[in-house]
N, C-alpha and C positions, 0 to 999 in steps of 0.2 A: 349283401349284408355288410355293416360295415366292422362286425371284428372278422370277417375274410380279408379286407382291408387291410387291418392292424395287425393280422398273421402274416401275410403276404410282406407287410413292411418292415418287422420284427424279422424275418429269417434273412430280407434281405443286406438287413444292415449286419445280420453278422458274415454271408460268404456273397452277398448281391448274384446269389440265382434263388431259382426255385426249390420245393421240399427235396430234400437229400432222398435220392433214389432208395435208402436204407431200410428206410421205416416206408416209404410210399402204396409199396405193394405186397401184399404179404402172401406168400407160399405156403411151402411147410416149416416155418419159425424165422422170427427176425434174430434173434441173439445168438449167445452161442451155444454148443451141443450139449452143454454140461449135465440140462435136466433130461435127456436124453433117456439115462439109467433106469428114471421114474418111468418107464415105460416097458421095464420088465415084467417078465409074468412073474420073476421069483418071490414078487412082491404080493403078499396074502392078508389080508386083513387079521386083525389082531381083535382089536374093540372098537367101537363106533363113537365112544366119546374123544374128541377131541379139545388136548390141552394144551393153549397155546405158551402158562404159564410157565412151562419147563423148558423154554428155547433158552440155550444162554453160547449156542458154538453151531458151528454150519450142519454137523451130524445129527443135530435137533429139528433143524430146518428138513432135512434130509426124512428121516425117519416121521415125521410130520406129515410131508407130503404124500410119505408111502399110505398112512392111515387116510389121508383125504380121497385118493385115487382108489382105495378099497373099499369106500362105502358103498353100499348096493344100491344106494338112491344115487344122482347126478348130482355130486358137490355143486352148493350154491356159490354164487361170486363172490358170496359174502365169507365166506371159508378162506377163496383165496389170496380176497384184497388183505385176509385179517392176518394168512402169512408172509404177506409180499413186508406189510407193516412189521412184522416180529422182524424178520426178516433185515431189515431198516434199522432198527433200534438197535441190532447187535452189527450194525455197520456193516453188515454185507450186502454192499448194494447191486454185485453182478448177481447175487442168489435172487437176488427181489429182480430185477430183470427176464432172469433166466425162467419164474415161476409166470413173469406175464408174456413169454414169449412163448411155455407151453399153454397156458392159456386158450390163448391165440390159432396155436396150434389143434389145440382140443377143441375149439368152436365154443368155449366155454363163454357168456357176454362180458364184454369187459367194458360195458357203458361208464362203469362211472372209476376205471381202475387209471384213468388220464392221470391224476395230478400225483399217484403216488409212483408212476414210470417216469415223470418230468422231474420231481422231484431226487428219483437215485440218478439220474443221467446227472443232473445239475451237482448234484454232489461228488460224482465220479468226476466234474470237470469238462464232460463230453456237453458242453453246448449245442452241439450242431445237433448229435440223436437226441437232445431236450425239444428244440423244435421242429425235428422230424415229427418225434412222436402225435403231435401237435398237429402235424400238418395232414397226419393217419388219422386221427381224428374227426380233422377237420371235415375230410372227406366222406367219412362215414355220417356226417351231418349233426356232430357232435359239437360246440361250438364254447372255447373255452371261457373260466370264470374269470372271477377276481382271485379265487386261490390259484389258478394256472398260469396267468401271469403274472402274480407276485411270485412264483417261485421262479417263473423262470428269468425275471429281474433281480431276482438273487442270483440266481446263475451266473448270470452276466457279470456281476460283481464278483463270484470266487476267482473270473476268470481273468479279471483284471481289467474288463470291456465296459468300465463304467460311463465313459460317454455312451454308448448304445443300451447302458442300460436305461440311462436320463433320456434316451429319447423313446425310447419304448413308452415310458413314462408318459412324456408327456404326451405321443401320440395320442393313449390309451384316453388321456387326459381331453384332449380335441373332441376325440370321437366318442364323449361320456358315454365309454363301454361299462364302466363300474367307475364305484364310487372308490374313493383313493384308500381307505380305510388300511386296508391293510399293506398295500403296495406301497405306500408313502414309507411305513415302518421300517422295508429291507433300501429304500432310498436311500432315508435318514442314516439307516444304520450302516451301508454298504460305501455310502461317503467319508463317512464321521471313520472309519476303518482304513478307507485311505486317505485321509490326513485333510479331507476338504468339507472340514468340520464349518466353516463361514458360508461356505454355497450349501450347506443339509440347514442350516438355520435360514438361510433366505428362501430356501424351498419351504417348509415350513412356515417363514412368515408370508410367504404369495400364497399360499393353502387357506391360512388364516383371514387373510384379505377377500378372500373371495365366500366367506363366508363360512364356511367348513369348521370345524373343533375339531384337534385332533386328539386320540386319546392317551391313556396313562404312558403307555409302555412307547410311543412315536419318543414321548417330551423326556421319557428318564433315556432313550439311547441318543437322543441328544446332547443331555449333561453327561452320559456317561463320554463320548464323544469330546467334549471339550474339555471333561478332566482330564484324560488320556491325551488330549493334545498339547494339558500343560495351561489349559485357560482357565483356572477353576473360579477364579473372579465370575469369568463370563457365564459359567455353571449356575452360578451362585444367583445372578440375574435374569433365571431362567422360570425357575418356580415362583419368585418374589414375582414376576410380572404374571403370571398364568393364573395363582392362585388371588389375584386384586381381580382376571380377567372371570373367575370361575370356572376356568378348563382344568383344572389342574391342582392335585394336592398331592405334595410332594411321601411319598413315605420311609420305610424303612430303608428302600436299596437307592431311594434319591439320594438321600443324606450319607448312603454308606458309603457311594463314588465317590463322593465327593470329598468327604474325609481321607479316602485312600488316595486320592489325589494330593493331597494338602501334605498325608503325610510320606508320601515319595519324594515330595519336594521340600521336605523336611521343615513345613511350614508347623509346628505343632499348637502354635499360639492359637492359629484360627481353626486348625483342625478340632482344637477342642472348644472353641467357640461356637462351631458347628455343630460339637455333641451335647452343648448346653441348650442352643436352639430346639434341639432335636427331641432333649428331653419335653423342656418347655410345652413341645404342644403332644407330650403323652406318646410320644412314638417311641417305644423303645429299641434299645440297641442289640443288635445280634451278634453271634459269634461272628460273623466277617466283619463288621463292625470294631469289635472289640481286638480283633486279629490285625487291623490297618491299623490303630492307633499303639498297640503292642509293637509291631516292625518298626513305626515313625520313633516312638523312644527309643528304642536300641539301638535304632539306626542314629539317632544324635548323642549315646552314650548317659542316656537316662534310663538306667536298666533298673534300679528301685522304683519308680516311678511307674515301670512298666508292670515289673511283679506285683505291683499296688491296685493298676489296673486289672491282673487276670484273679488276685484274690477279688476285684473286687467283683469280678463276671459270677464268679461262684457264689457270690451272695447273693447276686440277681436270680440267683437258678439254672444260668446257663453252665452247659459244659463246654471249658475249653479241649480242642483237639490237641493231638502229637504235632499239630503243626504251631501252636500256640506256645507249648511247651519248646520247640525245637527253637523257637525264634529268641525266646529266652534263653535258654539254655547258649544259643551262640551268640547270645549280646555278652553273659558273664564270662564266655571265654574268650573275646575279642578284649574284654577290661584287662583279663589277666586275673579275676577275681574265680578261682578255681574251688574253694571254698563251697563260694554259692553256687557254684555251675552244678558242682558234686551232688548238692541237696537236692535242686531242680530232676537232675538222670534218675536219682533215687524215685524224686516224688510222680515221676513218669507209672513208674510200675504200681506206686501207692495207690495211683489214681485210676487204677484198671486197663492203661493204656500199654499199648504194646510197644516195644524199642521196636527200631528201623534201622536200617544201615544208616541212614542222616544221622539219627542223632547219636550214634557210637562214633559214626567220622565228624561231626561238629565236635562231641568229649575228647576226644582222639588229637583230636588239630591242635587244642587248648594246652593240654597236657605237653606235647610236644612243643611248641611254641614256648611255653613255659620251663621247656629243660629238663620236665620227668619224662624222663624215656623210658625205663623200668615200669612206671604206672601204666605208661601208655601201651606197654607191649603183654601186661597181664590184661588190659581191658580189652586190647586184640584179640586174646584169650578166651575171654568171659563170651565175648560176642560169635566167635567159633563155635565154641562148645553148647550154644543157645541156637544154633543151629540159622544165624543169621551169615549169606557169604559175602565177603568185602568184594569190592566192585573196585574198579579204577580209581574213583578216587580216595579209597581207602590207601590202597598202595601210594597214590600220590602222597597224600599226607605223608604217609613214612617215610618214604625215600626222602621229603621236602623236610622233614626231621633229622632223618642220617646226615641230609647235606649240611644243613643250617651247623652240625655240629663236625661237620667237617670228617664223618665217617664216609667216605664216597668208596668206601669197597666194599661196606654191607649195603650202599645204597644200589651200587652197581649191581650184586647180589640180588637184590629184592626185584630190579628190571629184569635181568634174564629170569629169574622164575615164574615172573608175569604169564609169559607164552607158554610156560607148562602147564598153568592153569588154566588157560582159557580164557584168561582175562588181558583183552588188546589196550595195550598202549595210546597215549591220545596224546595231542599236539603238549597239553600241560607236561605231559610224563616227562618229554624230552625239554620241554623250556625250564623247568626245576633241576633237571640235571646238569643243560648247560648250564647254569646259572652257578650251580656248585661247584664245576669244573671249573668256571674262569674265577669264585672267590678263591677254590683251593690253587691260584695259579697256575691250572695244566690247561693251557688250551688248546691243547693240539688234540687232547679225549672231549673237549667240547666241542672243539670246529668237527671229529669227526662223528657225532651226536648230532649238531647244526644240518651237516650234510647227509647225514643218512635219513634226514625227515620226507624229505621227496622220494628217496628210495622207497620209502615202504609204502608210498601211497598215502600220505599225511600233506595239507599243505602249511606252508610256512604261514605265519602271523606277523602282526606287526609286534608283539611282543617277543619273539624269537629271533628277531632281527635285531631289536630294542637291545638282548640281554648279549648277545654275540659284540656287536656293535660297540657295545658300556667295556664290556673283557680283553677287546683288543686294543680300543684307546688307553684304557686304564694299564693293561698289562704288557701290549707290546708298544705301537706305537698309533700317535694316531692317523698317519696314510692310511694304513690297514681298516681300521673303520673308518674313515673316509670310504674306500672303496665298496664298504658292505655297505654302506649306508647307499651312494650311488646304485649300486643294484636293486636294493630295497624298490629303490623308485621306479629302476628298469622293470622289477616286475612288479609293477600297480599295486604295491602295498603302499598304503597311507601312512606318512608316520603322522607321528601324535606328538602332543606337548614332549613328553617324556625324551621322545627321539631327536626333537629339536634341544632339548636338555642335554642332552649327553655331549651333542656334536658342538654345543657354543661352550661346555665345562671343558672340552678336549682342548678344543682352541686358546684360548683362556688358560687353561697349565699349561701350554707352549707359549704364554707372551703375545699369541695373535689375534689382537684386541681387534684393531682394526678390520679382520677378515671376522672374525667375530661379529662384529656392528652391524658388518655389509650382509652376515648372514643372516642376520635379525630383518635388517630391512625385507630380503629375500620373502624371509618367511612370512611375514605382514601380508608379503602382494601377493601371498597366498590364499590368506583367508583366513593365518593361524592367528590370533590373538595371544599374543605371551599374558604371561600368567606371572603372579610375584614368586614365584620359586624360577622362573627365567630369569627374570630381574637381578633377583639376588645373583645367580650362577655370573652375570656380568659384571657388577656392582664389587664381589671381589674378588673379579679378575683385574679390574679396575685396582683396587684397592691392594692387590698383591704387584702390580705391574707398575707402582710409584705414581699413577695416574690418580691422586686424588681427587682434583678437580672436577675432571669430567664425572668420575664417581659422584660428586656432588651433584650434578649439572641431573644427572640421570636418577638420581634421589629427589630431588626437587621437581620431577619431569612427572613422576611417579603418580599423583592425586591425580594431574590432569588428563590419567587413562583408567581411572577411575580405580587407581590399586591403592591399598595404604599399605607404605613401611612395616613389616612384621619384625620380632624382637633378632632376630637371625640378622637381619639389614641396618639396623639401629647398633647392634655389636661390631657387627663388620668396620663402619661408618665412626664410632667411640674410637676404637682399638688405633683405624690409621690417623687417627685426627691427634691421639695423643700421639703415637708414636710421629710425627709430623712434628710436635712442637706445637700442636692448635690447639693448647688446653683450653682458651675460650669458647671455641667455634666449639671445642667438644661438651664444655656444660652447658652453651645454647643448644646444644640437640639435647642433652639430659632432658632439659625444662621441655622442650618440644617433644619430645617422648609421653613427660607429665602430658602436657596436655593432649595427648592425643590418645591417650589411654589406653597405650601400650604396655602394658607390662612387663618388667624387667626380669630376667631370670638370672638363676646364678654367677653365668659367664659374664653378664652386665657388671654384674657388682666386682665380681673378679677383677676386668677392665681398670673399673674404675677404682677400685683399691689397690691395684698393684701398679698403677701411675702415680698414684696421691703418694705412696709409699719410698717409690723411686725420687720422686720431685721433691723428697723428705719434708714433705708435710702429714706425717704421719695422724696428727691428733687430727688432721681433717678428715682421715678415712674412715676413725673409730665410729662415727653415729653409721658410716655403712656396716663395718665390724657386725654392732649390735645389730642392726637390721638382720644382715647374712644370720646372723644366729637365731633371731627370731624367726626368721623363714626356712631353718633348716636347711639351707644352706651351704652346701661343701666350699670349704676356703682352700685355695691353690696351695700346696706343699711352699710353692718360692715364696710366697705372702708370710707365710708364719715363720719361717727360716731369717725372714726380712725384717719381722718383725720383735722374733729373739734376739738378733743382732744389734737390734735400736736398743733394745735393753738392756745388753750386755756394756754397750759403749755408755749408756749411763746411769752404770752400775745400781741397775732395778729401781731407782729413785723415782722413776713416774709411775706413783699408786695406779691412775688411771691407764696407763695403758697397759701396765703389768696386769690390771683387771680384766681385760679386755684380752689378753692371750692368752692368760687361761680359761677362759670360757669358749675359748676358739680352740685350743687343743685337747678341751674336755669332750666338745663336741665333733672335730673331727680324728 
């Protein structure tokens, strides 16, 4: 027969022998002893109806099977396949095992109980007893479906065995055992999971080509597929071509991916071009829907916009969850806008919703970060006495508040009484601590912090290397992290921007431009791509080490790695140019600034008034004056001191400028 064939070839490609001796031949039970117990006599029957509604923990399962085994008729298979299922649902898949290996044992028929024993193996991960089980089957002259080999091509997939699962596939495919229908689906989807979202679309289009339609749910874990992989264009070109072909019409969870794709990528323009599409042809939007395009605004700092959105779910009908709320709630306290965070925590409880530890440590973080500490430490309070318990990252928060404020002995405090509570320390605990030891300048209570992380069985990050690393260039010297940094590498942690940041700023405040350069290049033939906050760290090291030119050379270098000048780099770049004597070269960058629609911040204007001032061209600085004033503004204390002075030497007789310093010291 030829799916004896396509079993035989299926076991072979995952151990290349025959059925695992496990399952082959069955005794007194293939699993393990556990349902053993079920074979007491202590066990007496109760009542004869059985209800599989009340399973919700293994003691249900248990007490279950007492009642089946007590019926005075011969429980039918259909009793047991219906427990092995409950069984499943509550993720216990040795229990659902263990019921069909008593089974088995009992002589009970287990014709048709194949796909839901292939199915717990494949979930457990145990490939091999998936197609054992398969092969006991086989023998028994039982001869598997299209649902028995779509699971256990799922299988293959949890396992990470996705070539054998593709060839399983296709064999199955050779040998039209079954029609692809459903086995195509855990393909598509088993691909598109590990990252080879282009070969699940070419599979899909050879389906297609041969004649085949596939249906809704193949084509949405497609697009889901290439949002996730960051293609959403490609997504996008997925229904547009299906629904001209008539396979395919896209609906509410097509357009949902796709949007939450757009707006991970913070793309919100077309994410909401999507949800006008969407409306368009009457499909309305759902709470996950309305929940992605909620994170995409806050997550770009459109948090009105976003509370716009979740009023306006509530006029649709829908109700937003604690998780709608929660995402709002931590966009207003990442603004710093405490106010509205406040109204949101309230209108939690308004709304029939119950607080969570998230959104007491989202309130908590904000508060803190903000400086009320008092507030933050009655709403630790509130959240106690409500009977909710802080968890690690509660305590983080706090101690990340003690340090921020440079309390590091009630934050030291708050660590030791972690382990009285129960509550374990996590790799963050100790990276916020270091962090506060080497701002509070002790590093000798952070290096022994750094190094107690391995003691306790934690492993290092590259962020705890990152913050060690920043503390000893910054506070001791930088050999010292040079050295940490070297080890970093010695143990196969990656660094990141951030670590290439720190080690070109270290160098750079010693003057060592040039090993600087070479360590950039270094980094390149890496793979790392600098970023314009690297840039800059060079630019005024450059610009602090009398090297302006080349600071130029490497400003100019800038577009053609596709970075622009940010105002940080354009200041740096003003300040050495005046102080150099280049007041021209410095107003052709002003103009070049204009045009490249950068904007100026106060330090800019600072810049360039407290040059024009010195150069005593004083009435040239006034239209910046006014500017700085109408932009709110702060004017440097030396500028206005510079500017009393101008006054005083001609004894207040210029109306115009004496107008101009008092609207400057009115306002600052």
């Amino acid at each position: 027969m030829p799916q004896r064939r396509v079993v035989v070839s299926a076991i072979d490609l995952i151990h290349r022998r025959g059925f695992l001796n496990r399952w082959s031949q069955h005794q007194s039970g293939i699993l393990s002893p556990l349902f053993s117990l079920f074979s007491s006599d202590a066990f007496q029957p109760k009542r004869s109806r059985i209800d599989f509604s009340c399973v919700k923990e293994v003691d249900d399962v248990i007490e279950l099977f007492q009642k089946i085994k007590s019926m005075r008729q011969e429980p039918s298979v259909r009793l047991y396949n219906k427990l092995m299922s409950v069984s499943v649902t509550i993720e216990q898949y040795y229990i659902a095992l263990d019921v069909f290996d008593e089974m088995l044992r009992m002589g009970v028929s287990v014709d048709i109980t194949q796909d839901i024993a292939v199915n717990c193996c494949c979930l457990l991960k145990d490939i091999y007893s998936a197609f054992s089980i398969m092969g006991f089957f086989l023998k028994r002259g039982h001869e598997p479906n299209v649902v028995t080999f779509g699971t256990l091509i799922k299988g293959l997939f949890l396992v990470n065995k996705e070539a054998e699962a593709v060839k399983l596939f296709e064999k199955i495919l050779d040998l039209k055992l079954c029609e692809p229908c459903v086995m195509i689906l855990h393909v598509i989807d088993g691909l598109c999971k590990t990252g080879q979202v282009i070969e699940a679309h070419d599979w899909l289009h050879r389906l297609e080509s041969s004649g085949w339609s596939p249906n809704h749910y193949t084509y949405s874990a497609l697009i889901d597929g290439f949002c996730k992989g960051g293609m959403v264009d490609n997504a996008f070109k997925v229904p547009t071509k299906m629904v001209g072909k008539g396979y395919f019409y896209p609906n509410v969870v097509t357009y949902s991916s796709m949007i939450n794709a757009y707006c991970k990528e913070e793309k919100m323009e077309e994410a909401e071009n999507m949800l006008e599409i969407m409306t368009q042809q009457n499909i309305c939007p759902d709470v996950f829907t309305y929940s992605s395009l909620i994170e995409g605004l806050c997550l770009k700092g459109e948090i009105e916009r976003a509370k716009q959105l979740l009023d306006s779910m509530v006029e649709r009908g829908l109700k937003p969850d604690i998780v709608n709320y929660s995402t709002l709630l931590n966009g207003y306290c990442k603004k710093g806008s405490l106010d509205e965070a406040w109204l949101i925590f309230l209108e939690i409880s308004d709304k029939g919703l119950k607080h969570n530890v998230q959104t007491y440590n989202t309130l908590l973080d904000g508060l803190l970060k903000c400086g009320m500490v008092d507030e933050a430490l009655l709403l630790l309070s509130e959240m106690v006495e409500k009977g909710i318990s802080p968890n690690v990252v509660t305590c983080n928060i706090l101690i990340d508040g003690y340090c921020s404020h440079g309390k590091m002995v009630k934050a030291r405090q708050l660590f030791d009484s972690m382990a009285k509570t129960g509550i374990k320390h996590d790799i963050f605990t100790y990276n916020i601590l270091i962090k506060g030891y080497c701002k509070a300048g002790n590093l000798d209570e952070a290096w022994c912090f750094f190094d107690e992380i391995s003691r306790v069985g934690l492993k290092h990050s590259t962020v705890s290397y990152n913050t060690m690393v920043h503390g000893l260039i910054r506070q001791r010297s930088f050999l010292d992290g040079w050295k940490l940094f070297q080890d970093m590498e010695a143990q196969n942690l990656q660094p990141d921007l951030y670590t290439y940041n720190i080690i070109l700023d270290g160098l750079c405040r010693i003057c060592r431009i040039n090993e600087a350069l070479a360590f950039l290049r270094v980094m390149e033939a890496k793979g790392m791509n600098p970023n314009i906050v690297l840039y800059s760290v060079l630019i005024n090291g450059m610009c602090r080490g009398r090297r302006l030119d080349e600071a130029i050379r490497l400003f100019n270098h800038l577009p053609s790695k596709g970075l622009n000048p940010n105002v940080q780099i354009y200041n740096m770049m003003l300040n050495s140019l005046y102080h150099e004597g280049r007041e021209g070269e410095a107003r052709r960058l002003m103009e070049e600034m204009d045009r490249s629609g950068c904007a100026p911040d106060g330090m800019t204007f600072n810049i360039i008034v407290w040059n024009l001032v010195k150069s005593k061209t004083v009435h040239e600085a006034i239209p910046f004056l006014e500017e700085m004033c109408r932009r709110g503004f702060v004017v440097n204390s030396d500028i206005i001191y510079a500017l009393r002075e101008e006054l005083r030497i001609g004894e207040g007789k210029d109306e115009k400028l004496q107008e101009i310093v008092k609207k400057v010291c009115a306002q600052n």
